[in-house]
C-alpha positions as CSV (number, residue, x, y, z in Angstrom):
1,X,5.1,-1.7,-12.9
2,X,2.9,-3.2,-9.6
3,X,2.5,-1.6,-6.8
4,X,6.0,-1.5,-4.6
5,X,5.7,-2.3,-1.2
6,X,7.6,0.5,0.2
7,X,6.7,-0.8,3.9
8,X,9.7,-0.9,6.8
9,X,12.2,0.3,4.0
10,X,15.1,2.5,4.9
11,X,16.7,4.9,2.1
12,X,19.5,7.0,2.2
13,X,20.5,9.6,-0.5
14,X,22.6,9.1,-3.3
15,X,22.6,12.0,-5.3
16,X,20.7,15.3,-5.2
17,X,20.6,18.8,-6.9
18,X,22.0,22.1,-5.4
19,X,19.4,23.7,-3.5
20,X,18.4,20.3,-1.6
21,X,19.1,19.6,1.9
22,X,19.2,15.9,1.7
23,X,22.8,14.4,2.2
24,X,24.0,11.0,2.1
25,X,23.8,10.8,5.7
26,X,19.5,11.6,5.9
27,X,18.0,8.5,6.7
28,X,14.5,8.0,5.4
29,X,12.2,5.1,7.6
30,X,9.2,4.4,5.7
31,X,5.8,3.0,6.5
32,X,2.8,2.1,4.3
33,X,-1.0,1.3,4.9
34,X,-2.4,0.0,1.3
35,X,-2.0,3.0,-0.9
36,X,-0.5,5.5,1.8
37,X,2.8,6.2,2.5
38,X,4.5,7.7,5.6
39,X,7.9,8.5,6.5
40,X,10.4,10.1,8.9
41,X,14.3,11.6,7.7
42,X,16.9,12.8,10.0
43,X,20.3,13.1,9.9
44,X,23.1,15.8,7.9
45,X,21.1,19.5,7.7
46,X,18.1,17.8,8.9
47,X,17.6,17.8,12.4
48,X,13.6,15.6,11.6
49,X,11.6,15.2,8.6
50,X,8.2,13.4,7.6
51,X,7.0,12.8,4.7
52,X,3.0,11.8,3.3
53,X,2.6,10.2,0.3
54,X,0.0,8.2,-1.9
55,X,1.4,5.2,-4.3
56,X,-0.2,5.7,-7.8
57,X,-1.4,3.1,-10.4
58,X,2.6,2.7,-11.5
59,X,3.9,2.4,-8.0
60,X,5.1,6.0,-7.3
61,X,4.7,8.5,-5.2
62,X,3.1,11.4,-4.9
63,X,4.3,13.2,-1.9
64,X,4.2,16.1,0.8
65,X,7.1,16.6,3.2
66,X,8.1,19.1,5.9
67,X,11.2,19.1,8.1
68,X,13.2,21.5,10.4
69,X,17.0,22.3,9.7
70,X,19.9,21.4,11.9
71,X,19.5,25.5,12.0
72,X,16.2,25.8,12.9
73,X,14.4,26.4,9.5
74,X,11.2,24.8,8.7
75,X,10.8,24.0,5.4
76,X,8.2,22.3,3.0
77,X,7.9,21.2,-0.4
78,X,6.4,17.8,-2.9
79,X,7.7,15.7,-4.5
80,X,7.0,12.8,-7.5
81,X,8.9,9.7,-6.9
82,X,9.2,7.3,-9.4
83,X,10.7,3.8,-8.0
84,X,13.5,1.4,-9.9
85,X,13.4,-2.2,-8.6
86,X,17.5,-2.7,-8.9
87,X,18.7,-6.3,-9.7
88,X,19.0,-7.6,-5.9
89,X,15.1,-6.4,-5.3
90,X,16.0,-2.9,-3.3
91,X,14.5,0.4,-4.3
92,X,16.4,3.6,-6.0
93,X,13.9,6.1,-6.1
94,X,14.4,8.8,-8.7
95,X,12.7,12.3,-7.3
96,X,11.7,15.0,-8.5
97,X,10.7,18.3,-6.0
98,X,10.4,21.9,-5.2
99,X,10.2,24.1,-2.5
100,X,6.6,25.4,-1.4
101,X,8.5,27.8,0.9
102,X,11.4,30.4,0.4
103,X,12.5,30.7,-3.3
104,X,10.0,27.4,-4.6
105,X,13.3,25.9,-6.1
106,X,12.7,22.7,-8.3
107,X,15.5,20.3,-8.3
108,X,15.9,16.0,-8.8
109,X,17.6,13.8,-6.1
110,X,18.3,9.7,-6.0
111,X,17.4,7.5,-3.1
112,X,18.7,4.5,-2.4
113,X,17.2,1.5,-0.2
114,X,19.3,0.5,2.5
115,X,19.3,-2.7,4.4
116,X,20.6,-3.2,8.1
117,X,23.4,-6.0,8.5
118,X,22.3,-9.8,9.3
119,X,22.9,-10.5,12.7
120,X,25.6,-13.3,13.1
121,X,23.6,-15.2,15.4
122,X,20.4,-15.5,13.4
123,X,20.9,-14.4,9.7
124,X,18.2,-12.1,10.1
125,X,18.3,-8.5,9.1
């Protein structure tokens, strides 16, 4: 697979294992610079999350992210994404991460890119 362009994409969560904090109402913003990758989440148990990442030679991620709780916990962990190109050219991302804090958990979750609405007026997103 080529690099993906994971540049002014917007993800939300589709599926994720017990243990994760990610819900389908995190939205993920992300930002890229050739091969790095930046990101903030917010939104369910997560009161604001960021994420660094590199893209490797297949188009995935290798990642470091760090967020604070709707309760106040700060928690950290990585993460290896591996990125499906679906039929209408969005991403799912299939991750795979664990806790570098509190129990190191290890667990898989499913991103999905989102994209905002047209607007009426101009057709543009």
């Amino acid at each position: 697979m080529a690099k993906v362009n994971y540049d002014r994409r917007m993800f939300r969560a589709l599926a994720n294992s017990a243990g994760g904090q990610v819900s389908a109402d995190t939205l993920f913003h992300y930002r890229q610079a050739g091969d790095l990758v930046v990101g903030v989440y917010e939104g369910g148990g997560i009161h604001h999350g960021q994420i660094i990442a590199r893209v490797d030679e297949d188009g995935g991620l290798d990642m470091r992210y760090q967020h604070v709780t709707a309760a106040g916990e700060l928690m950290t962990g990585t993460c290896r994404t591996r990125p499906e190109i679906l039929p209408d050219g969005r991403l799912r991302l299939h991750e795979r991460w664990r806790w570098t804090c509190g129990d190191g958990a290890e667990g898989t979750s499913i991103l999905e890119e989102i994209r905002p609405p047209a607007d009426p007026e101009t057709g543009e997103a």
